[in-house]
N, C-alpha and C positions, 0 to 999 in steps of 0.2 A: 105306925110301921116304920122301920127303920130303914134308909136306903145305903144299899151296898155299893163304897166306895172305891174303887183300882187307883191305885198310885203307884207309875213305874217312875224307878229313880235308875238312871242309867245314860248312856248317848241317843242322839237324837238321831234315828236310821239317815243316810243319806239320802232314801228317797220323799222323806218329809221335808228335808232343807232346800232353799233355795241357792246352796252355794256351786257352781260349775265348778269341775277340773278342768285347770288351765291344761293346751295341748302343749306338745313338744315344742321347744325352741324352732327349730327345723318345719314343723308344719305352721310356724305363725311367718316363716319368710317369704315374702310374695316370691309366687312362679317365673313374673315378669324378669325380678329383680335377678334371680337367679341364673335364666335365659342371656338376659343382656347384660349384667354384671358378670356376674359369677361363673359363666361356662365361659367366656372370652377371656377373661384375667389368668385361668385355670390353665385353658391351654396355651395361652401366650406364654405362660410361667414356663410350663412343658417345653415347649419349643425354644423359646430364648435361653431356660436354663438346664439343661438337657440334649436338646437334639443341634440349637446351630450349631454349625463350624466355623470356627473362626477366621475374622480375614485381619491381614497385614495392609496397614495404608504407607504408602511411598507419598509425599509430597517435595512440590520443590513449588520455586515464587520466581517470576521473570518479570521483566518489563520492556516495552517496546517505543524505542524513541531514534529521534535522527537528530545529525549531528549539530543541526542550528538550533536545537531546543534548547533553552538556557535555564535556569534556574525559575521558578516561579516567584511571582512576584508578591504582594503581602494580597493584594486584588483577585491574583491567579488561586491561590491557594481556598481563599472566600470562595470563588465562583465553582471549584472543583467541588469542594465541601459539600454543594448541595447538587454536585453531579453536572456541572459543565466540565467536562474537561477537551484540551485539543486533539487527545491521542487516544481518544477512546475507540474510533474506529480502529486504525491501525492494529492495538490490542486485541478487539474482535472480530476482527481478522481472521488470527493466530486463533482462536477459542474457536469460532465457527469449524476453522481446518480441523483442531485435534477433537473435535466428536463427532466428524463428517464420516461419510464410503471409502474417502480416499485418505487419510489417515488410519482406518481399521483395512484398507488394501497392504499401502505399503507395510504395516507392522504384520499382515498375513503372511509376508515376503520372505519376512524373517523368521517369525514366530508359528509355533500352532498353537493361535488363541484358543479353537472350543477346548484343548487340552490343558490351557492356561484359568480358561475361564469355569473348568467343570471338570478339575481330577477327581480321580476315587475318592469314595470314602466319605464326601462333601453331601451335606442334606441335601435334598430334593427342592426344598425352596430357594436355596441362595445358589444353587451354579447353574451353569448353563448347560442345556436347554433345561428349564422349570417342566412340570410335567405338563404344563396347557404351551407352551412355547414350541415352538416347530426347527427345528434343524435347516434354515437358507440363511443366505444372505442376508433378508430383513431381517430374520428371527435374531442372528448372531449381530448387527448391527445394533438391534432394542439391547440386549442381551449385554453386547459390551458399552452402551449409556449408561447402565446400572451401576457398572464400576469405575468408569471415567466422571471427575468432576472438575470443571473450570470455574473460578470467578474472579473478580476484578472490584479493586478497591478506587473509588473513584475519587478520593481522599491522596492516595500515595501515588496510583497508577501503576499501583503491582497484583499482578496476575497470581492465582496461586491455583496452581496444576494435582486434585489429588488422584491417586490411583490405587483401587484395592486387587487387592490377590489374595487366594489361598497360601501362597508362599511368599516368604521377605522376598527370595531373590528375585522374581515373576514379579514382584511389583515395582520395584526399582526399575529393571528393565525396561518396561513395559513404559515407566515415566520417561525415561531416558531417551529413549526412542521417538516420546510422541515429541519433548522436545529437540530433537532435530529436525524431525519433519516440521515442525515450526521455523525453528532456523531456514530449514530449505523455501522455504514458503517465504518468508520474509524477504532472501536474497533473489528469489525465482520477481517479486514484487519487485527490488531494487533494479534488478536486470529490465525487467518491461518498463519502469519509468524512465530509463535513464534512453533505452532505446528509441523511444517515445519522444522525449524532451530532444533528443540529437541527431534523428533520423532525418526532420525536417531542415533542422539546418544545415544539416551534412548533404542533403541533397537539394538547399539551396546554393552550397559552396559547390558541389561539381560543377552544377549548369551556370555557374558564374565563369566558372575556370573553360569549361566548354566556350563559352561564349568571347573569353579571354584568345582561347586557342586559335576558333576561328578570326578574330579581330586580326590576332598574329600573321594568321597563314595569306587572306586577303592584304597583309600590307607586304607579306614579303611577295607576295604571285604580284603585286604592282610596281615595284620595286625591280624586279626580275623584268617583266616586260616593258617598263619605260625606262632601265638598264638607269636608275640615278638611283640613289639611297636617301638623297634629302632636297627633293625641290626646291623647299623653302633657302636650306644654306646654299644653294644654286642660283637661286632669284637672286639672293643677298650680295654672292660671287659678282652677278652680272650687270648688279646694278653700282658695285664699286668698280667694277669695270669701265661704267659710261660714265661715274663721275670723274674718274682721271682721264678717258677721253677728253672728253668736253675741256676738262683742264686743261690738258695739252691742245688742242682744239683752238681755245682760245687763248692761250699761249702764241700758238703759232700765227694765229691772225692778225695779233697786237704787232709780231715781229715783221708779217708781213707790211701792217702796216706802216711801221715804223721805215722800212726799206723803201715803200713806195711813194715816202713821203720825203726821202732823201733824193732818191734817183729813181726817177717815176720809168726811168728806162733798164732799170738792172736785171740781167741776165738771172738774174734770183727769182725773181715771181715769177715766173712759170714752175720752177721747182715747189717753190710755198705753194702756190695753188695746186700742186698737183697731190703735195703732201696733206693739206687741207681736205679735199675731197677722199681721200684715202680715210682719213680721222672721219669724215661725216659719214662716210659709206661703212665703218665698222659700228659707229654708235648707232645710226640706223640695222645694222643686222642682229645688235645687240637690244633695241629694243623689240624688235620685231621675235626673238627668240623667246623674252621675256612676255610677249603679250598680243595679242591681235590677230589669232591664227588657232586652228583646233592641234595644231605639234605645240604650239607653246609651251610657255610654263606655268602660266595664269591657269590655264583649265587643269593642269596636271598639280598646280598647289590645292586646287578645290579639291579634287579628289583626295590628296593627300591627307589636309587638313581634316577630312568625313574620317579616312579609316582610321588615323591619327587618334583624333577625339572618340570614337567608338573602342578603340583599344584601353585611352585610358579610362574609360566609363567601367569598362570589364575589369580592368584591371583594381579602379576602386569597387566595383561591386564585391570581386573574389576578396579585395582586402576587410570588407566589413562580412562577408557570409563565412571568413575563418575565425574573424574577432567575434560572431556570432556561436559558433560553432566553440569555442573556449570557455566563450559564458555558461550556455546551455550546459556544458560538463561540469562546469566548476558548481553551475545552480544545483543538477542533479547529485552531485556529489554532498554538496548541502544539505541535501533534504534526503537523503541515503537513510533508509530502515537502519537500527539494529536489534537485534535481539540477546538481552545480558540477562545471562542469568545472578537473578540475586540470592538464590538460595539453590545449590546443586539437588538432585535429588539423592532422599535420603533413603536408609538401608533398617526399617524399622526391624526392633530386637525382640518387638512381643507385638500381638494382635491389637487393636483398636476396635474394632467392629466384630459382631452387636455390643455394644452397651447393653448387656444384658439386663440389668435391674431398672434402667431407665425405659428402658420399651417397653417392660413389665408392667412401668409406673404407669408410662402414657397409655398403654391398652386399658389400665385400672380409669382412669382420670376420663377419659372417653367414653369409657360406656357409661360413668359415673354421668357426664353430661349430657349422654342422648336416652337413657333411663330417666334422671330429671325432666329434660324437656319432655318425653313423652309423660310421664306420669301430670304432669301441668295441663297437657292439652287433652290429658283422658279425662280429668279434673274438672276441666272447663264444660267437659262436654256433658260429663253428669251430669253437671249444676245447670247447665242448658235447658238439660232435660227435664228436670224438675220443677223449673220455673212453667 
């Protein structure tokens, strides 16, 4: 008996093959990927290249130095290089003021910053107030950080002040402004050290000159009541007075004696003697004037000689608390703040900010590495799992 054979010649149905249809492109992309990739690049793209508005950056570059600061030296330059330098405080200073309360007061003075910092028209993210930001004082302080930027090159010792705006002219201004108020701060600095370093000596020199005055006034009230101007050139008078005494004194008594060694009966010695005792009775009242008695003139040169010496003690004290008082200026004047501007601020002619395709990039590059790192540690934890 013969067996009947089927031979089909033709394709092999799909549901006898073991081959799958591959899915779409699109459904082979992980959801993760998509999530933290792909929805963040998408709208950063949207927004960076679409929706911001653009802002105008003003910059300018200052530096703050006083007048003893010299040139650096090959050493100085080394040690700044890696951030010593001597005027860094000073510098930040002037930085602390221009992103403080009271640099965004005085430019309120002038200005209407929230209208500066959030005209029409401007996205919801970049002006002020953002829609989770609040309309005060703090709010508008965080709010104008965003657009104020200070730094300092610790290499050169230049400051560079930037400032954005929705408008060229708003931002220029706006730099202009904060440096003055830098300047002001600087000189308001100058004025307090200089008052500082001079006050004291300035009010060592009064109470020297005080003390000078009174020295004064006690020799002239001595003066006035013991009715003499100079004891001492008094004493000096009275004591060349008893030596020409005493000369003639003993002048007279040689001639006496000379007569009474002639004619021991001459109607002469009674006159000599009478002129004798006249000479000894004035150099006795002349000594007795100069000494030995509270009228004298012995007690009245002590006294003299105390207010004397006490005058010129004041009188050199006032002359070193002015010589004192010259240094101190001339020191403060040395070491006197200023602030140069080395670069005015400028009046840019086209926007700067956003970089649009660069924030794009870094939104791209960043999801790019926290997609990574998680897919790593999802990875790990599989293979955890499975061991």
């Amino acid at each position: 008996m013969t067996e009947t054979k089927l031979n089909y010649i033709g394709p092999i149905p799909k549901l006898l093959s073991f081959e799958r249809e591959r899915p779409p492109w699109w459904r082979r992309v992980p959801i993760a990927a998509v999530l933290v990739v792909g929805l963040p690049t998408v709208l950063s793209a949207i927004y960076f290249l679409l929706i911001a508005s653009p802002r105008y950056v003003s910059e300018a570059q200052f530096i703050v130095r006083n007048t003893g600061q010299s040139a650096p030296s090959t050493i100085g330059v080394a040690l700044q290089g890696v951030g010593i330098a001597p005027t860094q405080t000073d510098a930040f200073a002037v930085h602390e003021y221009i992103e403080s309360r009271d640099a965004l007061r005085e430019l309120s003075r002038r200005y209407d910053i929230p209208a500066i910092l959030g005209p029409r028209g401007v996205d919801a993210f970049s002006r002020y107030p953002r829609p989770w930001e609040e309309r005060s004082n703090e709010g508008l302080h965080e709010g104008f950080q965003r657009f104020v930027t200070v730094g300092y090159d610790s290499t050169t010792g230049i400051s560079t002040l930037r400032v954005e705006a929705f408008r060229a002219r708003d931002a220029q201004a706006l730099t202009e402004a904060l440096l003055a108020g830098g300047e002001q701060l600087v000189n308001r600095m100058n004025e307090r050290s200089t008052a500082d370093a001079v006050a004291q000596a300035q009010q060592a020199r009064e109470e020297a000159r005080a003390r000078l005055a009174g020295a004064q006034q006690q020799l002239t009230a001595f003066r006035n009541r013991e009715q003499m101007i100079d004891p001492q050139l008094a004493a000096r008078e009275s004591s060349q007075l008893i030596g020409t005494l005493q000369g003639q004194l003993a002048a007279l008594r040689a001639e006496r004696a000379q007569v009474a060694s002639e004619a021991p009966n001459s109607p002469q010695l009674p006159t000599f003697d009478s002129r004798i005792r006249a000479y000894e009775a004035q150099v006795e009242a002349e000594r007795a004037r100069m000494a030995g008695s509270s009228s004298s003139l012995a007690p009245m040169i002590s006294v003299y000689e105390d207010l004397a010496l006490a005058r010129e003690l004041a009188d050199r004290e006032l002359t070193q608390a002015t010589a004192a008082v010259i240094t101190a200026e001339q020191e403060a004047r040395r070491q006197k703040l200023y602030l140069d501007r080395v670069v005015s601020p400028s009046l840019p002619d086209e926007p700067a900010q956003p970089r649009r395709w660069l924030s794009v990039l870094t939104v791209l590059i960043s999801s790019l590495l926290i997609y990574g790192l998680g897919w790593l540690i999802w990875a790990g934890v599989r293979e955890h799992r499975q061991d």
